[in-house]
C-alpha positions in Angstrom: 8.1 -19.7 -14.5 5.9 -21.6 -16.9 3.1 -22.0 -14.5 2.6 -18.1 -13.7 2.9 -17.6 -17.8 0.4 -20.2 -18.2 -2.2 -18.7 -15.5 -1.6 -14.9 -17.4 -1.9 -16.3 -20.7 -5.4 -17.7 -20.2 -6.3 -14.0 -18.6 -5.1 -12.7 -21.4 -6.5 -14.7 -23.8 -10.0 -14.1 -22.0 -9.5 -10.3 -21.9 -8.7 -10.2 -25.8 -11.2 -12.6 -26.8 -8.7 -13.7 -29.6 -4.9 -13.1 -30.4 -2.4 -14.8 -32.1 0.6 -16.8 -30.9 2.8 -13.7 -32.5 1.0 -11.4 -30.1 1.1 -13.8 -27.0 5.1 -14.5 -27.6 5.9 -10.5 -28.0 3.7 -10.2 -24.8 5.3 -12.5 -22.6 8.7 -11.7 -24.5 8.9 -16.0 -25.6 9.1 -17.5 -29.3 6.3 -18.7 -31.1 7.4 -22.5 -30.4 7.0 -21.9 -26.5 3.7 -20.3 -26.7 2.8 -22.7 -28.9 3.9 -25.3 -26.6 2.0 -23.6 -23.7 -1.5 -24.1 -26.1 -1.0 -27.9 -25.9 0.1 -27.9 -22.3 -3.0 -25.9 -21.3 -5.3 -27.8 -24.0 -3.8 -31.6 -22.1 -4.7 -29.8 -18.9 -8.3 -29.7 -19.8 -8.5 -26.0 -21.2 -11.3 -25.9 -24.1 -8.7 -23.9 -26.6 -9.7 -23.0 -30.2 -7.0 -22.4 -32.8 -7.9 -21.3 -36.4 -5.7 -20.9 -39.1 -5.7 -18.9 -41.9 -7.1 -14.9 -42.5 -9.2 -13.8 -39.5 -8.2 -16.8 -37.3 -5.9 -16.7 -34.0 -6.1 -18.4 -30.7 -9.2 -17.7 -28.5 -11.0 -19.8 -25.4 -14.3 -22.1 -26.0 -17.6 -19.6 -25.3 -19.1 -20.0 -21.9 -15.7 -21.7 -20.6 -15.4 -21.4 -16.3 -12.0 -21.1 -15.3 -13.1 -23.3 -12.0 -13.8 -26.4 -13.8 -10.2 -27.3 -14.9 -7.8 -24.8 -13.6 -8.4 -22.8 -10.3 -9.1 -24.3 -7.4 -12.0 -23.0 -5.4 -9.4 -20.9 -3.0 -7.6 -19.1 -6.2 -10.7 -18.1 -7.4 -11.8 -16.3 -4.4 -8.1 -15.2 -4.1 -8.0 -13.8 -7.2 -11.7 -12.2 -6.9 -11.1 -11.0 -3.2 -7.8 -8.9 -5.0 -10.2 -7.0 -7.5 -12.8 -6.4 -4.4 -9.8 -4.5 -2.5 -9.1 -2.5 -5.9 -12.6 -1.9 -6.0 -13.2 -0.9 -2.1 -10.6 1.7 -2.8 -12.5 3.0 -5.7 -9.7 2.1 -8.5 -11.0 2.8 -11.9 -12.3 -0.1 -14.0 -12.0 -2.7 -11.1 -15.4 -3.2 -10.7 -16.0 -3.7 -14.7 -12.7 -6.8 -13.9 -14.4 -7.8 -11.3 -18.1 -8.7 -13.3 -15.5 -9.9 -15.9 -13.9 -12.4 -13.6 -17.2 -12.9 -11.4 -18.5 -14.7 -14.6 -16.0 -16.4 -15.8 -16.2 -19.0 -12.4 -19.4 -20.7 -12.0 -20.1 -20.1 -9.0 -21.5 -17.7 -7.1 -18.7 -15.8 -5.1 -18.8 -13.9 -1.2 -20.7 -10.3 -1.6 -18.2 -7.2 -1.1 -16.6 -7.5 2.3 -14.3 -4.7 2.1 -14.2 -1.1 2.4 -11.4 1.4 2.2 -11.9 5.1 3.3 -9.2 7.3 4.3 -11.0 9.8 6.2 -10.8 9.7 10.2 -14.0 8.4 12.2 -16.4 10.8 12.8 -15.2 12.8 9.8 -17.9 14.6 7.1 -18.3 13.3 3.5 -16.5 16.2 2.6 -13.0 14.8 4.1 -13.2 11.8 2.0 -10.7 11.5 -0.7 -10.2 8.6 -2.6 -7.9 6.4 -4.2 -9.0 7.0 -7.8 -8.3 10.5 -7.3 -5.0 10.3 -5.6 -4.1 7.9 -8.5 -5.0 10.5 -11.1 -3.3 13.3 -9.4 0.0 11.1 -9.4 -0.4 9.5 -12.6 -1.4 12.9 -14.3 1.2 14.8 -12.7 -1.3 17.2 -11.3 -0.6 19.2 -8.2 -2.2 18.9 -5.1 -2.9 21.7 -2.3 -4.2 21.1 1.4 -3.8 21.8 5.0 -1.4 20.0 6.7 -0.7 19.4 10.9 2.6 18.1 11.3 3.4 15.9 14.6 4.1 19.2 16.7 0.4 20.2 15.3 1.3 23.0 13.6 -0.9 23.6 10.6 0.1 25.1 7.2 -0.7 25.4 3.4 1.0 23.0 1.3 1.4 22.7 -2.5 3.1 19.3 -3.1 3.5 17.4 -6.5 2.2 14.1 -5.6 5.1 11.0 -6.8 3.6 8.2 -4.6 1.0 7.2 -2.6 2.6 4.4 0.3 0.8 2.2 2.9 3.4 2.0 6.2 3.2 1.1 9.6 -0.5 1.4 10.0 -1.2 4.6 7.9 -0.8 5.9 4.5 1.5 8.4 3.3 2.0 10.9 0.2 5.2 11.4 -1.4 6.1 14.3 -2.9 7.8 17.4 -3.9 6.9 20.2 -1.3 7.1 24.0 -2.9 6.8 25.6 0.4 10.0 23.7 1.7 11.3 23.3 -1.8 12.4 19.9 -0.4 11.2 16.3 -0.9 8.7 15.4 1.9 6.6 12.1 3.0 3.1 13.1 4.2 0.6 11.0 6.1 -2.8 11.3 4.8 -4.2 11.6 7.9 -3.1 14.9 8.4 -3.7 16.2 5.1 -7.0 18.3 5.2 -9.1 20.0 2.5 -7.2 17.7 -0.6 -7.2 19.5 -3.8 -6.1 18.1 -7.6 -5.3 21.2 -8.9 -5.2 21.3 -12.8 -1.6 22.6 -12.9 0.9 19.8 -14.0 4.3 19.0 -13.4 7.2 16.6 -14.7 9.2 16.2 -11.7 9.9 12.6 -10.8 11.1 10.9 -7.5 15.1 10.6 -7.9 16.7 7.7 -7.3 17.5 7.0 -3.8 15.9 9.2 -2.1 15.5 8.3 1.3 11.7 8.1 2.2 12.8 8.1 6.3 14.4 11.1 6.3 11.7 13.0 3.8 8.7 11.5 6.3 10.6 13.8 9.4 13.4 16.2 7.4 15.6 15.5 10.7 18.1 13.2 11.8 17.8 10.3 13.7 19.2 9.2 16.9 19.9 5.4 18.4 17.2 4.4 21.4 17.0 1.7 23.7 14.3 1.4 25.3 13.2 -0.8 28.4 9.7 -2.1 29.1 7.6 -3.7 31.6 5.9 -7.1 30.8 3.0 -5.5 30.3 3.7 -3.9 27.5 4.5 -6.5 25.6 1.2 -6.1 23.7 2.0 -3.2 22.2 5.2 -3.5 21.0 5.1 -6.2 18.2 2.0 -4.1 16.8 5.0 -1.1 17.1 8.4 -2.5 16.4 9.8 -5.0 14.3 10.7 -7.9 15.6 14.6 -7.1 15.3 14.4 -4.5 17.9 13.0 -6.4 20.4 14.9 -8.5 22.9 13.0 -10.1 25.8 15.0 -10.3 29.1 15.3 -13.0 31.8 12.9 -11.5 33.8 10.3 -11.2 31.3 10.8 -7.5 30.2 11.9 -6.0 27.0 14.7 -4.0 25.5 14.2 -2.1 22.6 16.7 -0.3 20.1 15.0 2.3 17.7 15.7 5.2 15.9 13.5 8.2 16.4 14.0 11.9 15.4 14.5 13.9 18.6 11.6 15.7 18.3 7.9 16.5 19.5 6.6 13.3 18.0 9.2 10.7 19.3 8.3 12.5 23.1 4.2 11.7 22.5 4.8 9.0 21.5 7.3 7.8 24.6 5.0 9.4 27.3 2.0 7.2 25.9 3.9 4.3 27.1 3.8 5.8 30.8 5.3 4.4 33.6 6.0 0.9 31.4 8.7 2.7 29.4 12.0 3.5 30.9 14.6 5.4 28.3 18.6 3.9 28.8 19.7 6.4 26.5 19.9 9.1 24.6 20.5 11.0 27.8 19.1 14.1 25.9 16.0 12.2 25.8 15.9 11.0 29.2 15.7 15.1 30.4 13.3 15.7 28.1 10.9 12.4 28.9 11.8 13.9 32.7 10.5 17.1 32.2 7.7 16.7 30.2 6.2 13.9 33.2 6.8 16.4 35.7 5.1 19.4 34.3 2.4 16.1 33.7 2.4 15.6 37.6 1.9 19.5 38.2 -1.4 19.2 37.1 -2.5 17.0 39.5 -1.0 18.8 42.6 
């Protein structure tokens, strides 16, 4: 669309100082008439832009120019300079050289960092923090990473994984990679990962084509369950399932369908509902649910 080129040419244009309309139609893969067309569009619109012809000339934007006075609004800038404070909460290299880049360019002063990203748990040491940058480089540079890992049956082991990409899902962020121990594609969830290395060993794998993330994030299959809950759960499960698996009843309870892995976490997770939750079916995972809640109710005898 010719406003988003329009917004990304004057970027551009600010980032290079000067180019020429050759370089800004290869760019944004237009002819030299269109771009040429956008100067005087942007120029009617208020935008001081200098054109010079001839050996050492090009296309470059009046010195001292704010964007604010002709062409954001007051909500894009701070849209645009809250997006380079998340870059630069996660510690993403170079973002906070944009961000003194961008912070001048409107003149006015803009909100102080709000934001901060750290993927370590609460009450962990500095030494558990890992940050963004890194992961970045270790996925970017193909390098290898090694760490501790508890799955979600708690069982710890040594992994050597090549990093292909780093996800945010349902709450938590995950690692995608090749796993040498199981010599299998696997998801990871940070959380879990302990002790994070970037190894100096490369590698030149890539993540195939559809590959199925689900399966990676449990390396088991999946089973169909409904689920039916109290009222007073009702809190808890649009933080927990998508919309399109809930169904409210008449009498003000809900009935879930999900697919879960049959497996240690699915059960956690199901007993943390309590007495709220009751499982239709799978009947494997009714037994299980059963038996688990009893040997619960032992303890207390």
């Amino acid at each position: 669309m010719q406003i988003e080129r329009l917004v990304r040419m004057i970027f551009y244009i600010v980032s290079h100082k000067q180019v020429t309309a050759k370089e800004l139609g290869e760019y944004f893969n237009v002819s030299t008439r269109t771009i040429y067309r956008d100067i005087t569009t942007l120029t009617l619109s208020g935008i001081p832009i200098l054109s010079k012809k001839g050996a050492g000339g090009g296309i470059s934007l009046m010195d001292g120019y704010a964007l604010n006075k002709s062409f954001l609004t007051t909500e894009e800038q701070i849209q645009v300079y809250q997006g380079l404070q998340i870059l630069q909460a996660a510690n993403y290299p170079d973002a906070e050289q944009a961000l003194n880049k961008i912070g001048a360019l409107f003149d006015q002063p803009l909100s102080d960092e709000w934001l901060e990203i750290d993927f370590s748990y609460w009450g962990s040491s500095d030494e558990e923090k890992i940050t963004i940058a890194e992961l970045r480089r270790a996925i970017t540079k193909k390098y290898v990473l090694t760490f501790e890992y508890f799955n979600s049956e708690l069982q710890r082991s040594e992994r050597k994984v090549d990093p292909l990409r780093l996800i945010f899902k349902s709450h938590a962020w995950y690692i995608v990679g090749y796993c040498h121990d199981n010599q299998a594609f696997r998801v990871f969830r940070l959380s879990r990962m302990k002790r994070i290395h970037v190894t100096v060993e490369t590698f030149e794998r890539v993540l195939p084509e559809g590959l199925s993330l689900t399966n990676s994030a449990y390396g088991a299959d999946y089973t169909l369950f409904k689920l039916h809950f109290s009222p007073e759960m009702a809190y808890r499960l649009f933080d927990e399932f998508h919309e399109d698996q809930v169904k409210r009843c008449s009498d003000g309870s809900f009935l879930v369908t999900v697919q879960y892995p049959l497996n240690e976490w699915t059960y956690h997770r199901l007993l943390s509902f309590g007495h709220y939750m009751e499982i239709i079916e799978p009947v494997e995972a009714q037994k299980e649910v059963k038996k688990r809640a009893m040997k619960i109710a032992e303890k207390y005898n």
